[in-house]
LONURO-94997 format. One record per residue (C-alpha): chain; residue number from 1; x negated, y, z negated; residue in three letters. Coordinates in steps of 0.1 Angstrom, whole numbers. Each point is the difference from the previous one (the first is absolute). Example, Ala and Ser with C-alpha at 12.3 -4.5 7.8 and 13.67 -1.06 7.14 Angstrom:
// residues 2
+------+-----+-------+-------+-------+------+
! unit ! pos !     X !     Y !     Z ! code !
+------+-----+-------+-------+-------+------+
!    A !   1 !  -123 !   -45 !   -78 !  ALA !
!    A !   2 !   -14 !    34 !     7 !  SER !
+------+-----+-------+-------+-------+------+
// end
This chain:
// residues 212
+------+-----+-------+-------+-------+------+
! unit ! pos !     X !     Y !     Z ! code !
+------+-----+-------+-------+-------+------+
!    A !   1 !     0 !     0 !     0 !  UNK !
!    A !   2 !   -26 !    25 !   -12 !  UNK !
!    A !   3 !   -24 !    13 !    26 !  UNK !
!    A !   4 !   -33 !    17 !    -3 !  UNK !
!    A !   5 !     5 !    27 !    21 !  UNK !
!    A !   6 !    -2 !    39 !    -9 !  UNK !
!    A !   7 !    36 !    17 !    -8 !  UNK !
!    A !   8 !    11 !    23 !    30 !  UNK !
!    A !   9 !    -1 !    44 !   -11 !  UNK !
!    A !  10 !    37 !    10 !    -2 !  UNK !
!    A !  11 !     5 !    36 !    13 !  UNK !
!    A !  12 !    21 !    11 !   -26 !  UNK !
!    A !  13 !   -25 !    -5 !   -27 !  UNK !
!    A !  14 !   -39 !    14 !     2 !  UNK !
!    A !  15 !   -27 !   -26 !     0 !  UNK !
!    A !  16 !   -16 !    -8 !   -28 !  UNK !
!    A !  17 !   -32 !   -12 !    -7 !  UNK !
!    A !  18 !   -14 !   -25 !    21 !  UNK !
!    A !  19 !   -15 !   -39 !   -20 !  UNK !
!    A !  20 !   -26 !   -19 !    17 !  UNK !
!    A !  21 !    19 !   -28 !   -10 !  UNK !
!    A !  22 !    28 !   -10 !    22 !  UNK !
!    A !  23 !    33 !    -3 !   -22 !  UNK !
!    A !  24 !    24 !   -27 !     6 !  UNK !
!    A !  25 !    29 !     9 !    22 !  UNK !
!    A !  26 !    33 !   -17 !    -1 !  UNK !
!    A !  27 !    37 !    11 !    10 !  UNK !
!    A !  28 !    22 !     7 !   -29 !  UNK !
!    A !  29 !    29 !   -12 !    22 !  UNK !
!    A !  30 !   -10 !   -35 !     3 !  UNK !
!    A !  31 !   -15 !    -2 !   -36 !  UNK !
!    A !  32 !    36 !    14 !   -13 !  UNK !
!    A !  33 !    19 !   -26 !    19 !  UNK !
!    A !  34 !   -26 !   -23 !   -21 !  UNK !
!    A !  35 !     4 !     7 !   -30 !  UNK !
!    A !  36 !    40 !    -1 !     6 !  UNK !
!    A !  37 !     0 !   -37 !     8 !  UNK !
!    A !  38 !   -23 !    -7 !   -25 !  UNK !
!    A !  39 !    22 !    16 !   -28 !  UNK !
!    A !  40 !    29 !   -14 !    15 !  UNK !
!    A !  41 !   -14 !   -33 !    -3 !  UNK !
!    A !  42 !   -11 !     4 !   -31 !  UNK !
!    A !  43 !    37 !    10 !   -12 !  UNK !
!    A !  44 !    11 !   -33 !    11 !  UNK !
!    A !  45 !     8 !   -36 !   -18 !  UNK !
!    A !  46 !   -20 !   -18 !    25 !  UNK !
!    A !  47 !   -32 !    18 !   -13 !  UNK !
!    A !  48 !     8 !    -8 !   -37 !  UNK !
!    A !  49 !     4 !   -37 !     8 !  UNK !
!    A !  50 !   -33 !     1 !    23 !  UNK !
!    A !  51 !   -20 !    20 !   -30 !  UNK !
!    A !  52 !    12 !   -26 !   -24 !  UNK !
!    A !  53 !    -6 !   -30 !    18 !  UNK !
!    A !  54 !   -38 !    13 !     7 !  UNK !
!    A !  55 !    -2 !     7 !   -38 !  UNK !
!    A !  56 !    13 !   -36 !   -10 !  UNK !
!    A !  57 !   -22 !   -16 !    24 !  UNK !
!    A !  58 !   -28 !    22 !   -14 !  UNK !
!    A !  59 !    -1 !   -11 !   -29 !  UNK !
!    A !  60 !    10 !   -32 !     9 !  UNK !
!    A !  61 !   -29 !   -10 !    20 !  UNK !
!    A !  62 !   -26 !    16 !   -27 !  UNK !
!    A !  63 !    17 !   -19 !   -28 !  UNK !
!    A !  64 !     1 !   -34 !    18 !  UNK !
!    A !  65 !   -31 !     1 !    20 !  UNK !
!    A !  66 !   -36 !    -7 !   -21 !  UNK !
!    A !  67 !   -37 !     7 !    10 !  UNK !
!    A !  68 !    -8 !    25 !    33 !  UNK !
!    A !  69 !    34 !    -3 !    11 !  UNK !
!    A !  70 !    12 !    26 !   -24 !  UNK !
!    A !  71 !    -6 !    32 !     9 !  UNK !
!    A !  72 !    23 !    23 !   -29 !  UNK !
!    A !  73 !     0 !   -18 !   -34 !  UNK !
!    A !  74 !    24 !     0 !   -28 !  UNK !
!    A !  75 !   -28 !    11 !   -24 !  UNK !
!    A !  76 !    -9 !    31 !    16 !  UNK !
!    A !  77 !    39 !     5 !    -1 !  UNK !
!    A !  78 !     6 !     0 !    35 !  UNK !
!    A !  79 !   -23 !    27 !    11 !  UNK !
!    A !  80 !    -5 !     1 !    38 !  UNK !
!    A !  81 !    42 !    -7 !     1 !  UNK !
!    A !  82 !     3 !    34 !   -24 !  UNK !
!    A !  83 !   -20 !    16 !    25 !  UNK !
!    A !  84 !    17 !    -7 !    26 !  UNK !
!    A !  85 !    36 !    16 !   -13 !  UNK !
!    A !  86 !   -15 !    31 !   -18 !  UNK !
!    A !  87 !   -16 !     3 !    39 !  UNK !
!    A !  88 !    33 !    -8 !    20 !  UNK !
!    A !  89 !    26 !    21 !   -30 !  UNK !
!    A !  90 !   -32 !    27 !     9 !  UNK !
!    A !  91 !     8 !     2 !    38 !  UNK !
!    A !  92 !    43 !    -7 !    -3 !  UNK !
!    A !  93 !     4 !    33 !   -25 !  UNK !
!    A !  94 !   -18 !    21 !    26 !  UNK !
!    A !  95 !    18 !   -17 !    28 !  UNK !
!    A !  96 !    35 !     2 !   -14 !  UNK !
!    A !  97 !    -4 !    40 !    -5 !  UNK !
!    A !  98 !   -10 !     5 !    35 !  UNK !
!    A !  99 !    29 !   -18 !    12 !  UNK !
!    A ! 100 !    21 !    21 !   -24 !  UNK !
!    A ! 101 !   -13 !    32 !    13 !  UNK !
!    A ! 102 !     5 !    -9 !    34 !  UNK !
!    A ! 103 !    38 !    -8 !    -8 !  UNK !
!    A ! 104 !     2 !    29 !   -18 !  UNK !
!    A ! 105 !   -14 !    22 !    28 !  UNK !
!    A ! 106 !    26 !   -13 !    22 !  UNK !
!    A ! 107 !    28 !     1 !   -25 !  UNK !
!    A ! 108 !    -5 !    40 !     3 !  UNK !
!    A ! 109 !    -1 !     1 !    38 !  UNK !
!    A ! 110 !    33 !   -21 !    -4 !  UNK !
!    A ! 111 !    12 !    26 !   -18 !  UNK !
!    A ! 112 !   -11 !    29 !    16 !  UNK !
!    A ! 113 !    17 !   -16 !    37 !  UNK !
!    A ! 114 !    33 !    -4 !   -18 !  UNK !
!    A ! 115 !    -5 !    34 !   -18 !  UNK !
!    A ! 116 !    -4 !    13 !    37 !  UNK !
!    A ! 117 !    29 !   -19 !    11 !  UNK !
!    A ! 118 !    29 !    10 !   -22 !  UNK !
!    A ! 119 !   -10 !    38 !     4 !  UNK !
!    A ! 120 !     4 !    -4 !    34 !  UNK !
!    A ! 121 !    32 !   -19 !    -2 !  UNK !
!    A ! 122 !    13 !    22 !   -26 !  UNK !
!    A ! 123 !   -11 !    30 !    31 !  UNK !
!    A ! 124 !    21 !   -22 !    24 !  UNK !
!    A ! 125 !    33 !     1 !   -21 !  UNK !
!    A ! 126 !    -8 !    41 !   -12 !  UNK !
!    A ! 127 !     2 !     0 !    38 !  UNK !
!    A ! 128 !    30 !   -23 !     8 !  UNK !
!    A ! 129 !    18 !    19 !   -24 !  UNK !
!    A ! 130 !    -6 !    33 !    15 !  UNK !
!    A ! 131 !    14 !   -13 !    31 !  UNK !
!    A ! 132 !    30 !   -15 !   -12 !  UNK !
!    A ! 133 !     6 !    39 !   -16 !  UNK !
!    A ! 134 !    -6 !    14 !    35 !  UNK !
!    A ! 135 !    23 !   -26 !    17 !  UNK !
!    A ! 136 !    27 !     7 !   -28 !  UNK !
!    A ! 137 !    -4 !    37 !     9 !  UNK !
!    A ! 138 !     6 !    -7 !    38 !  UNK !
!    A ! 139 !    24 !   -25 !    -4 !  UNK !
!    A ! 140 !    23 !    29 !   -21 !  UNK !
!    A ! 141 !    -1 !    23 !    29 !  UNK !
!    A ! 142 !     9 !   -25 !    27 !  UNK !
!    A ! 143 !    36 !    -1 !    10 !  UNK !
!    A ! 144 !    26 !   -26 !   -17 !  UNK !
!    A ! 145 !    23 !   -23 !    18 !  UNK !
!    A ! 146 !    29 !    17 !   -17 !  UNK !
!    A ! 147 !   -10 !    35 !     8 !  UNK !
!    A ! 148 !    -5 !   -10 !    39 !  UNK !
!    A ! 149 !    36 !   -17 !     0 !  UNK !
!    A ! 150 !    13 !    34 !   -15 !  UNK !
!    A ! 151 !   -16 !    19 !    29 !  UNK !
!    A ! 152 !     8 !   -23 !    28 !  UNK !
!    A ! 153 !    34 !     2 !   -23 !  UNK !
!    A ! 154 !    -2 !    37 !     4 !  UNK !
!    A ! 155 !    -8 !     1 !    38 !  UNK !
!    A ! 156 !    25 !   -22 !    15 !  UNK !
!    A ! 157 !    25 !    20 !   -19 !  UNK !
!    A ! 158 !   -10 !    31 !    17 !  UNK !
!    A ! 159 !    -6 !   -17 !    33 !  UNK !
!    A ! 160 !    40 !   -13 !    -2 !  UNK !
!    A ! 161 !     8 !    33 !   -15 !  UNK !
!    A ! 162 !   -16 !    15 !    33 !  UNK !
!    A ! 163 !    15 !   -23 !    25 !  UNK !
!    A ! 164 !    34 !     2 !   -16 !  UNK !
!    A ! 165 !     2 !    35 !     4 !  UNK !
!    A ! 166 !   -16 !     7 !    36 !  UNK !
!    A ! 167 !   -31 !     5 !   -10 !  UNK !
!    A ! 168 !     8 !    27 !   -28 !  UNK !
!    A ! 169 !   -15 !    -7 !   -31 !  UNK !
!    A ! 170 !    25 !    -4 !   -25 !  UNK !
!    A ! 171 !    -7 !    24 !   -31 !  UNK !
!    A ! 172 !    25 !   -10 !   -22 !  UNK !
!    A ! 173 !    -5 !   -39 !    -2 !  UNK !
!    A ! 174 !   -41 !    10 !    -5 !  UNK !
!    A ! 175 !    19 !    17 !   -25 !  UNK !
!    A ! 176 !    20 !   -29 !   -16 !  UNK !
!    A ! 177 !   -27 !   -17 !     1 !  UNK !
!    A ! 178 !   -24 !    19 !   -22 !  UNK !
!    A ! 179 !    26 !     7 !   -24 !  UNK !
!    A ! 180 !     5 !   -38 !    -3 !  UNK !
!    A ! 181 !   -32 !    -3 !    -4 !  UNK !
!    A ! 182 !     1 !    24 !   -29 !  UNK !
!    A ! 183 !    28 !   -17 !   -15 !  UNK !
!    A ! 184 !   -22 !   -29 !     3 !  UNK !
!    A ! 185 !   -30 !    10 !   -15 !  UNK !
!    A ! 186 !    23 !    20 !   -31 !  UNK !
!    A ! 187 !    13 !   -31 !    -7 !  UNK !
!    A ! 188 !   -31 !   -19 !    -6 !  UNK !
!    A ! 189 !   -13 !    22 !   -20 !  UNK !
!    A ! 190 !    24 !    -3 !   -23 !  UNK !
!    A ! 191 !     4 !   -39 !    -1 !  UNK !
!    A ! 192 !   -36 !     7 !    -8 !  UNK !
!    A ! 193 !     4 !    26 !   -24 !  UNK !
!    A ! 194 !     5 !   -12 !   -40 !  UNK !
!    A ! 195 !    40 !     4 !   -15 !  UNK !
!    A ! 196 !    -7 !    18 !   -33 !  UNK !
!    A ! 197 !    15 !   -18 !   -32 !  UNK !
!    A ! 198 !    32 !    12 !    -9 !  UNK !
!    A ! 199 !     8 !    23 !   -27 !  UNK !
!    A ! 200 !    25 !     3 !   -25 !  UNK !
!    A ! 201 !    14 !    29 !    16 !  UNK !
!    A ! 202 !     6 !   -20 !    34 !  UNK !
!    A ! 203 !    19 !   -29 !   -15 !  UNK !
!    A ! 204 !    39 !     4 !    -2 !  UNK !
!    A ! 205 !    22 !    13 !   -27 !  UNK !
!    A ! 206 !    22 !   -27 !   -19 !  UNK !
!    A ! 207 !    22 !    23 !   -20 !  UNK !
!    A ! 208 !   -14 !   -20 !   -32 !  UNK !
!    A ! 209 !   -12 !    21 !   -30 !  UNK !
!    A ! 210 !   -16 !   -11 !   -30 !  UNK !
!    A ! 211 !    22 !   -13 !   -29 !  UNK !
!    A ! 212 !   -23 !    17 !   -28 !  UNK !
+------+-----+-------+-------+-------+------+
// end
């Protein structure tokens, strides 16, 4: 993974001083990704039951085996086999924190995109709304299917009135007609118009007095 190789300048930071020993170079990418699946693995049943297994056959081996075959023994209380998990606990706490970071760091881009994304759907319904204001305005000054009937109403009644009379306008049913039209708009405003409650004046004498 590592390379000797000398790290490439960046332009956005000023160079530094240079070592005559080459520094190893490696891409934090591929070492994240890593250190991801090694955490992950480590997370998992599979590696407890491995990691138990290697230490039962461990000590297994140094207890049954005699002379050159044993390598770890029980009286130096299992040193080499200590070594060996202080060295791989060691490398997994490192490992684990790296892969935390990493999730962390794209936990907040996460939240950043849907941050993003519900400001500019909350713009897209500010925007909606506005136009469903300007289409209410438009729609109240376009003309009704009642109020064209009353003026195709209005015109035929004057074309008849017209042809009726030779082609003389007649005044006096224009005339009838408005005033109907008065009598008709009088009289809804006073279906719409509250009755006041009635008063003790307004109600009808009985002729019955008091007998005090």
């Amino acid at each position: 993974m590592a390379e000797l190789s000398p790290r490439r300048p960046r332009l956005d930071q000023p160079i530094g001083q240079r070592s005559v020993v080459p520094r190893p170079h490696y891409d934090p990418e591929a070492f994240g990704r890593l250190s991801e699946r090694i955490a992950r693995f480590l997370g998992t049943s599979r590696f407890l039951v491995y990691l138990t297994s290697f230490v039962i056959v461990w000590i297994g081996w140094n207890l049954v085996v005699t002379g050159a075959l044993r390598f770890d023994s029980y009286a130096n209380k299992f040193t080499l086999l200590t070594l060996i998990l202080s060295l791989q606990a060691s490398y997994a706490a490192p490992l684990i924190l790296l892969a935390q970071n990493r999730q962390v760091d794209r936990d907040r881009i996460s939240q950043e995109e849907d941050r993003s994304q519900n400001a500019r759907l909350q713009a897209d319904v500010e925007y909606l709304t506005r136009e469903l204001a300007s289409l209410r305005l438009s729609l109240g000054e376009v003309a009704t299917r009642d109020f064209l009937r009353d003026q195709l109403r209005d015109l035929t009644d004057e074309v008849v009135a017209r042809t009726s009379k030779g082609g003389a306008f007649d005044e006096g049913a224009r005339d009838q007609r408005d005033e109907r039209d008065r009598r008709a708009e009088r009289k809804k405003r006073r279906e719409e118009r509250p009755e006041p409650a009635p008063s003790a004046l307004s109600q009808p004498f009985t002729g019955e007095t008091d007998a005090g």
